[in-house]
C-alpha positions in Angstrom: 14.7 29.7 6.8 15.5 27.6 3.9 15.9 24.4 6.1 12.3 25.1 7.3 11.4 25.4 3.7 12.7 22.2 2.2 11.1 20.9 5.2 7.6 21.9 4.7 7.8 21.7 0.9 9.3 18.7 0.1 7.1 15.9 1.4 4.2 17.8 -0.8 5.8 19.0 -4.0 8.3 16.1 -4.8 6.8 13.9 -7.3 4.3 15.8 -8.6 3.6 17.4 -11.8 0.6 20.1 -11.1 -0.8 23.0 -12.2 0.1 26.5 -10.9 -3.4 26.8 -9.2 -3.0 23.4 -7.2 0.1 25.0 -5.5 -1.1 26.9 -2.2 1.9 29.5 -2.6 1.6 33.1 -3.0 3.0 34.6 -5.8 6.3 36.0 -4.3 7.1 33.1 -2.7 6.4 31.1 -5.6 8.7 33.3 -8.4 11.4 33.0 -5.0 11.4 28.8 -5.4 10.9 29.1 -9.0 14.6 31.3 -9.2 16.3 28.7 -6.2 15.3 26.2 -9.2 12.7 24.2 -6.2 10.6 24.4 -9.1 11.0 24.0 -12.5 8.4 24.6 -15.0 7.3 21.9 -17.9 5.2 22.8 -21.3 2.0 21.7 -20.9 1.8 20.9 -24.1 4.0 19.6 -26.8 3.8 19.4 -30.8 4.2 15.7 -32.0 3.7 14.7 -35.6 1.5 17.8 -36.0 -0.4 17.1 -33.0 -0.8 18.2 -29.8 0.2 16.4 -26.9 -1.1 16.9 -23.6 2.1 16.6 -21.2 0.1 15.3 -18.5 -2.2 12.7 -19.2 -0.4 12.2 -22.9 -3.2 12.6 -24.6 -3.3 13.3 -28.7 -6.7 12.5 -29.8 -7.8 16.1 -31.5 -11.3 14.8 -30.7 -10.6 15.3 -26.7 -8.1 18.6 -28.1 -9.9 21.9 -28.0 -9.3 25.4 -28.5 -10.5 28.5 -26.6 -9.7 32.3 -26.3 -7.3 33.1 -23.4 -8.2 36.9 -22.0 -4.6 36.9 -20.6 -2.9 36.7 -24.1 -5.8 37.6 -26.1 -4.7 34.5 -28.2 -6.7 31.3 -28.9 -4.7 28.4 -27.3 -5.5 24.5 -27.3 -6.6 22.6 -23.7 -7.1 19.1 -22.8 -10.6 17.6 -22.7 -9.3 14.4 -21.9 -8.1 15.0 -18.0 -10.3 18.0 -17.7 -11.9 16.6 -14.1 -8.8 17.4 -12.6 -8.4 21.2 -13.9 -8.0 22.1 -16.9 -4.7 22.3 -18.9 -4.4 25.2 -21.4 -1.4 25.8 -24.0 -0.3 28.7 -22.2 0.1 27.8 -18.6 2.6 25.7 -18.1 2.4 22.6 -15.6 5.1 22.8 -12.5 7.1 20.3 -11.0 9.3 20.0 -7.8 13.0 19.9 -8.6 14.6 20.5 -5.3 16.0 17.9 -3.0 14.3 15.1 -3.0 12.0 13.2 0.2 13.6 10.6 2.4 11.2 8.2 3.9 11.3 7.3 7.0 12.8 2.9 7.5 9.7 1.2 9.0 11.3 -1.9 11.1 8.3 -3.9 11.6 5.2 -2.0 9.9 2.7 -4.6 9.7 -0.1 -4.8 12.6 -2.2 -7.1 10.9 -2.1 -10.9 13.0 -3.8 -12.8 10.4 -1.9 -16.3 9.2 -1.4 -16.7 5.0 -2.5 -19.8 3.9 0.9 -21.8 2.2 -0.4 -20.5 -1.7 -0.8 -17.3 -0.2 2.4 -17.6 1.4 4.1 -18.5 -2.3 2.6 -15.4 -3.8 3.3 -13.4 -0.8 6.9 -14.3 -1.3 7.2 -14.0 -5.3 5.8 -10.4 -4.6 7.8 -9.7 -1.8 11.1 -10.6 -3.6 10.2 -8.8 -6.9 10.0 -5.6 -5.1 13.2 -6.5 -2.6 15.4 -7.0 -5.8 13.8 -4.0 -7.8 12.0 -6.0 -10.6 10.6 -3.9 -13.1 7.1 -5.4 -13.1 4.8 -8.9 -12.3 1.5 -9.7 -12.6 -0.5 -11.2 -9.8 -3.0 -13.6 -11.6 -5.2 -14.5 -9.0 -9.0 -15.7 -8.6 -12.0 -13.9 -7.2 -11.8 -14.1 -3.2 -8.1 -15.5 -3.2 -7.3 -12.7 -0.6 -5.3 -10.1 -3.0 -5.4 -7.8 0.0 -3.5 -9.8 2.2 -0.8 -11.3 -0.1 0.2 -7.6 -0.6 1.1 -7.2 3.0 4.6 -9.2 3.6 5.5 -6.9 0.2 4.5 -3.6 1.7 6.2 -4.4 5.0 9.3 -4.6 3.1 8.7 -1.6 1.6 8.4 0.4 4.4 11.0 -1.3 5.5 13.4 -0.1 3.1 12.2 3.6 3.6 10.5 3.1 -0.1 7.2 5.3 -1.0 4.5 3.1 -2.4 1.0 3.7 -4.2 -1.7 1.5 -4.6 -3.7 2.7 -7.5 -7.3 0.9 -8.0 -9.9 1.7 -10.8 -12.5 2.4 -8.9 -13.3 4.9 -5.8 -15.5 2.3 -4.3 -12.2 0.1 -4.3 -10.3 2.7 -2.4 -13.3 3.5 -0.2 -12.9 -0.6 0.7 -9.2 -0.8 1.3 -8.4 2.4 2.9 -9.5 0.7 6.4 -8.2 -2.5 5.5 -4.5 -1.2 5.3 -4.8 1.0 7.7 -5.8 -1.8 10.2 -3.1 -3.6 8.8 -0.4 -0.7 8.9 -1.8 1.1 12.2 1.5 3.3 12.6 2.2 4.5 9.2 0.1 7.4 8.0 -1.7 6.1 4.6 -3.5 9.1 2.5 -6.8 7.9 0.3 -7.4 9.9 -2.6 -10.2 9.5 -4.7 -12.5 12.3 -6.2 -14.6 13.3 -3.2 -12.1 12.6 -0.9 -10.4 15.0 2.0 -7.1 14.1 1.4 -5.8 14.8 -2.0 -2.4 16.4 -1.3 -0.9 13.3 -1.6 1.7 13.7 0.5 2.3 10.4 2.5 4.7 7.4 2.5 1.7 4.8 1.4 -1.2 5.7 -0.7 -4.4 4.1 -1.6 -5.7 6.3 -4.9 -7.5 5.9 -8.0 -5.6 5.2 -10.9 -7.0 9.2 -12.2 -5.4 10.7 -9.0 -1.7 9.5 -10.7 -2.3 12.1 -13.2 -0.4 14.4 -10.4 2.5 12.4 -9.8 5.6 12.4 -11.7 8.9 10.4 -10.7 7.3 9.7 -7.0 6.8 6.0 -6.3 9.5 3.4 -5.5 6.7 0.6 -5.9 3.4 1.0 -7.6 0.6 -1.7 -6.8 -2.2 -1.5 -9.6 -5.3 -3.8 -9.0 -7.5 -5.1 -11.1 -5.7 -4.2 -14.7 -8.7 -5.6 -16.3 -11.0 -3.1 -15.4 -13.0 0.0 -16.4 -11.1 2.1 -17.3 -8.4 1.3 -16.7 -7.6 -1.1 -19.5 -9.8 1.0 -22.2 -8.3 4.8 -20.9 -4.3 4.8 -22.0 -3.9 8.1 -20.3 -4.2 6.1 -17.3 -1.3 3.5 -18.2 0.5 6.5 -19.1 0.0 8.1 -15.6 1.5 5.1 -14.4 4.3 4.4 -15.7 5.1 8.1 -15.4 4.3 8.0 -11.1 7.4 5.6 -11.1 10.6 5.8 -10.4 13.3 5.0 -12.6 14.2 2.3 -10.3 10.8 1.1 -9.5 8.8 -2.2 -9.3 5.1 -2.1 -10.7 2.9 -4.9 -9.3 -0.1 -5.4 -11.5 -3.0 -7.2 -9.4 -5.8 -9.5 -12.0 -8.2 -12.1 -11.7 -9.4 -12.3 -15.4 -5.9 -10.8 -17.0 -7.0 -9.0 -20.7 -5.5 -10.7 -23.9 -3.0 -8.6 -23.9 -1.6 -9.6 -20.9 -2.1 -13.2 -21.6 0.1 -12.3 -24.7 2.9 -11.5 -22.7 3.3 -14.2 -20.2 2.7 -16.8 -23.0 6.0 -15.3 -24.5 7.9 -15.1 -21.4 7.6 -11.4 -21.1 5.5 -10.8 -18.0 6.7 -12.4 -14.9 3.6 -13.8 -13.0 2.7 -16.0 -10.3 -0.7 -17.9 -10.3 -3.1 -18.6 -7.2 -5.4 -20.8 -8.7 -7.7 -21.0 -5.2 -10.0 -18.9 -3.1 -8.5 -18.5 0.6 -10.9 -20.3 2.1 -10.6 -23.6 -0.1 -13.4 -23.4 -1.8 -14.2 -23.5 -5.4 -15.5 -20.9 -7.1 -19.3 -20.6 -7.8 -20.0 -21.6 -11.5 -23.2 -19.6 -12.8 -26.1 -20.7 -13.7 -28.0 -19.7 -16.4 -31.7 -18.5 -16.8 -33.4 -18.0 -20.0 -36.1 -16.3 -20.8 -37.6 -15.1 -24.0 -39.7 -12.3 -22.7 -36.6 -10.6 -20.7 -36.4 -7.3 -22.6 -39.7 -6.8 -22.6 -40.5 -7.4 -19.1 -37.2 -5.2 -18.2 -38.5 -2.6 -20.9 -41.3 -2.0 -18.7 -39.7 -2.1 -15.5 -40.3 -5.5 -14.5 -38.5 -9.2 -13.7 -38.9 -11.6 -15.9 -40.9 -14.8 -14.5 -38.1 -16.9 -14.2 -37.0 -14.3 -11.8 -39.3 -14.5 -9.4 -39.4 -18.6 -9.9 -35.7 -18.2 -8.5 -36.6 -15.9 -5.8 -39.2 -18.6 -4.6 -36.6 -21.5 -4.6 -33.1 -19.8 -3.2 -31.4 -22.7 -1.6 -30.6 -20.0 1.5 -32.9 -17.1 1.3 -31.5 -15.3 4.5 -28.6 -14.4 2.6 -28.3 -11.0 1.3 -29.2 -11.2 -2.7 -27.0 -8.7 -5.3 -28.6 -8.1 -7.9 -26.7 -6.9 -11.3 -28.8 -5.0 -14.0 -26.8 -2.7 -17.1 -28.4 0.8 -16.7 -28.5 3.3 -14.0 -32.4 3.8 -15.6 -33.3 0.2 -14.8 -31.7 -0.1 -11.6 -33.7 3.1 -10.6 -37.0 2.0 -11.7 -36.8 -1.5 -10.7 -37.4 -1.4 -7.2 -41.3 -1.2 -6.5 -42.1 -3.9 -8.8 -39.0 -5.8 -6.7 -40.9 -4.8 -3.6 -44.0 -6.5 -5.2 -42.4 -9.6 -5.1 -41.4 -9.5 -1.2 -38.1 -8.2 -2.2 -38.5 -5.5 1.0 -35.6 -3.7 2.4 -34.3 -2.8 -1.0 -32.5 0.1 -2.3 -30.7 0.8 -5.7 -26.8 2.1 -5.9 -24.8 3.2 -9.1 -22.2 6.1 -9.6 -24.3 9.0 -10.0 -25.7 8.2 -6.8 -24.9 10.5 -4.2 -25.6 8.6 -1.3 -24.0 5.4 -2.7 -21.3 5.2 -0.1 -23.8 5.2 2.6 -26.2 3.0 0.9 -23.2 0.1 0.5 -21.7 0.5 4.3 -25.4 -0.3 4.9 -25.5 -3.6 2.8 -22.2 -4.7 4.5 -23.6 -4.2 8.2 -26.8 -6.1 7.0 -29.1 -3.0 7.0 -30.5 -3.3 3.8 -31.0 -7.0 2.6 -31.0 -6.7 -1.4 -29.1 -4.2 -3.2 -29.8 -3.5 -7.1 -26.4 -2.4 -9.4 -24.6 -1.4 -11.9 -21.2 -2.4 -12.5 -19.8 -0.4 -9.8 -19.5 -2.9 -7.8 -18.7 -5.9 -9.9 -15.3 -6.3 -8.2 -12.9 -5.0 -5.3 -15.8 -5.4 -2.4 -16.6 -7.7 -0.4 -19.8 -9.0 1.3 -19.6 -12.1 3.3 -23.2 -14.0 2.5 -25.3 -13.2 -1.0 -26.6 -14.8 -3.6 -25.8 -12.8 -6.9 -28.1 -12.6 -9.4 -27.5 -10.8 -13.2 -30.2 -9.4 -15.2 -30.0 -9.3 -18.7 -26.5 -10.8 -18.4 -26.6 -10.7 -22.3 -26.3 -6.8 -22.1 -22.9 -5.7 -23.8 -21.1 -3.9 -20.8 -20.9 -7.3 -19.0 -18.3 -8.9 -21.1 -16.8 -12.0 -19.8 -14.5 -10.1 -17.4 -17.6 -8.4 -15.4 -19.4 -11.6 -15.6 -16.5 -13.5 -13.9 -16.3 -10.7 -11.2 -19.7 -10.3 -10.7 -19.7 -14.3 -10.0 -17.1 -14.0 -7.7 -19.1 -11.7 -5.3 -20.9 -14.5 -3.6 -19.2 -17.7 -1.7 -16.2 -15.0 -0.7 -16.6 -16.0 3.4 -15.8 -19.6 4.9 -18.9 -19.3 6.9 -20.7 -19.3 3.9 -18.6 -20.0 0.6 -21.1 -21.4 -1.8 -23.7 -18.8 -2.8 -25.7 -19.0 -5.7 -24.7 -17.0 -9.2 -27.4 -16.6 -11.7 -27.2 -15.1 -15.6 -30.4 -14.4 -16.4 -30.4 -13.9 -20.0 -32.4 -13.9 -23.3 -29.7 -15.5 -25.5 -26.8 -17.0 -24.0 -23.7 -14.5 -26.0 -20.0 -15.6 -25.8 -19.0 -13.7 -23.5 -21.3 -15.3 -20.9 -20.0 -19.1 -22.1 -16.3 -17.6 -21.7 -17.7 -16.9 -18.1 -18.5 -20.4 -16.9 -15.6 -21.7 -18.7 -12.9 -19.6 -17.4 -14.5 -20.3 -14.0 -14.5 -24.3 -14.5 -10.7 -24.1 -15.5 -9.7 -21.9 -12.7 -11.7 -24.0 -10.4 -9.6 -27.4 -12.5 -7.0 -26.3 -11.6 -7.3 -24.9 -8.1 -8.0 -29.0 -7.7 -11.8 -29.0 -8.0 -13.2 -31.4 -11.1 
């Protein structure tokens, strides 16, 4: 009986930090693992400098603290409005976490399926990843442009994972990310089981060797990952949201290797390699051997006011007229789920048919983007969501109202690296269309010129 029970329990329970309601165990069985020390229970809270900490997302702000009676006690206790998507955490219920033996993976000789060929920079990077995890390095960043093939370079790495009988995650921002790789790797890793979690997803007992999640699903883990793969640092939220860095660090092991995945590495990060205290490897060119597509930019004085009411601006529709290829697909970027909504019919007005809008309220949006991909719809207006992490092999990208503050120069360089990401087609046209060129915007173009410098292009 207890052999059976380590054997259905551990796989599930070790590495996680969860509440009592996420554990699927009735309450005799529970208080029986809870005495055989299987569990151990961990304060969800704990008092720091006369604050409140929450023990599982580590947040302190009193802002996102709040306070509510508890029926059960008939005391008023502090909870966490910071992680509160993923059930709430209140002073007096503790969080749980499994301290029985721990989960041996199975050794994966030869995991990788996928019969693609690296180019030789791929190759390089391939290696420098392959070796940092092989030789238990504590962390290296993966500075890499726009369409350089990310995806790929990670494979030779995760082979050797598996290899080793090592549990890895790889933790993305965004659920349209996740949604994008899942297939991807498991294509590439046909006889491994690989578990997506994300929000809305099926699959959220996290209880395989490899895992494609978003970086709120580590909230759960605790001590569980022998190599940690987060993509795109950069990006919302990631890189504004510390709870999220915190949920990081606290998924790994002690002995662990985090590889951190960029194309438009924050200052921060910059910081450290200049001082020698990231380890990095640079891949300065797009697989294909391409350069990247520089932007172009519009302006136009009458923007907001056109937009204001719902319509593009003139020197829109001039560039609609003129495309250099106007069978490819066309992207088009706006700052607002409102404007992206209310866009469309005057769009359609300009022969802009087959036309739909996405953004991440949208409850269809999944369908809606497997849709663009296949070529059913042929223009596709957007919010951010998908400024990065998907591809689409021929469009034309254009921005509107690429002075707007939520595209800092980060976005803007993502959202330019959309088009031009196929060899079949690698130079697709990039257009800011703007009212006032801002800095972030100049940053743009001139991070993409020096990338493209030195990936060898003048």
């Amino acid at each position: 009986m207890q052999l059976q029970l380590e054997h259905d329990f551990i796989s599930r329970y070790d590495g996680k930090l969860l509440l009592r309601r996420e554990i699927p165990i009735n309450k005799t069985a529970f208080e029986q693992l809870l005495q055989s020390s299987y569990f151990t229970s961990v304060p969800s809270f704990e008092r720091k400098l006369y604050q409140l900490e929450c023990q599982r997302c580590g947040n302190r702000k009193t802002s996102l603290l709040g306070k509510m009676p508890c029926l059960r006690c008939e005391k008023t206790h502090g909870y966490c409005r910071k992680c509160i998507q993923m059930g709430r955490v209140i002073e007096c219920e503790p969080l749980y976490e499994w301290s029985g033996p721990k989960a041996v993976w199975p050794e994966h000789p030869d995991a990788c399926s996928w019969k693609g060929k690296l180019t030789s920079v791929q190759q390089h990077a391939a290696e420098r990843i392959t070796a940092a995890i092989k030789h238990n390095e504590t962390e290296l960043l993966v500075w890499a442009v726009c369409g350089a093939g990310k995806t790929e370079m990670l494979f030779p790495g995760i082979t050797e994972t598996l290899r080793m009988g090592k549990r890895i995650c790889i933790a993305t921002p965004r659920t349209d990310v996740v949604r994008e790789l899942l297939p991807r790797m498991r294509d590439g890793f046909s006889s491994v089981y690989i578990q997506g979690m994300y929000g809305e997803s099926r699959e959220r007992d996290g209880t395989a060797q490899m895992i494609i999640a978003t970086t709120h699903q580590l909230l759960r883990f605790k001590h569980a990952f022998d190599v940690i793969v987060i993509d795109e640092i950069d990006a919302f939220p990631y890189h504004s949201d510390p709870s999220l860095a915190f949920a990081a660090e606290r998924a790994r092991k002690a002995n662990s290797t985090t590889i951190y995945l960029t194309a438009t590495p924050r200052r921060n990060h910059r910081h450290r390699i200049a001082m020698k205290k990231l380890p990095h490897i640079f891949v300065p060119s797009r697989f294909h051997g391409y350069p990247l597509p520089v932007p172009v930019l519009r302006m136009s004085f009458s923007l907001r006011k056109a937009l204001k009411q719902y319509h593009p601006p003139k020197v829109f529709k001039d560039w609609i007229q003129k495309r250099t290829n106007p069978n490819r697909q066309l992207l088009i970027f706006v700052p607002t789920i409102n404007l992206a909504n209310h866009l469309i019919p005057n769009l359609k007005a300009i022969r802009l048919d087959n036309i739909t809008a996405v953004h991440a309220s949208d409850k269809d949006r999944e369908e809606k983007i497997e849709k663009f991909r296949n070529r059913h719809i042929q223009t596709l207006v957007t919010t951010t969501i998908l400024e990065r992490g998907v591809t689409f092999p021929s469009v034309d990208v254009a921005v509107l109202d690429a002075g707007h503050t939520v595209f800092d120069e980060a976005a803007l360089v993502q959202i330019a690296g959309r088009a031009g990401r196929s060899p079949d087609d690698p130079t697709g046209e990039v257009v800011f269309f703007h009212d006032g060129k801002t800095n972030a915007m100049a940053e743009a173009v001139q991070s993409i010129k020096k990338m493209n410098k030195r990936g060898g292009f003048s």
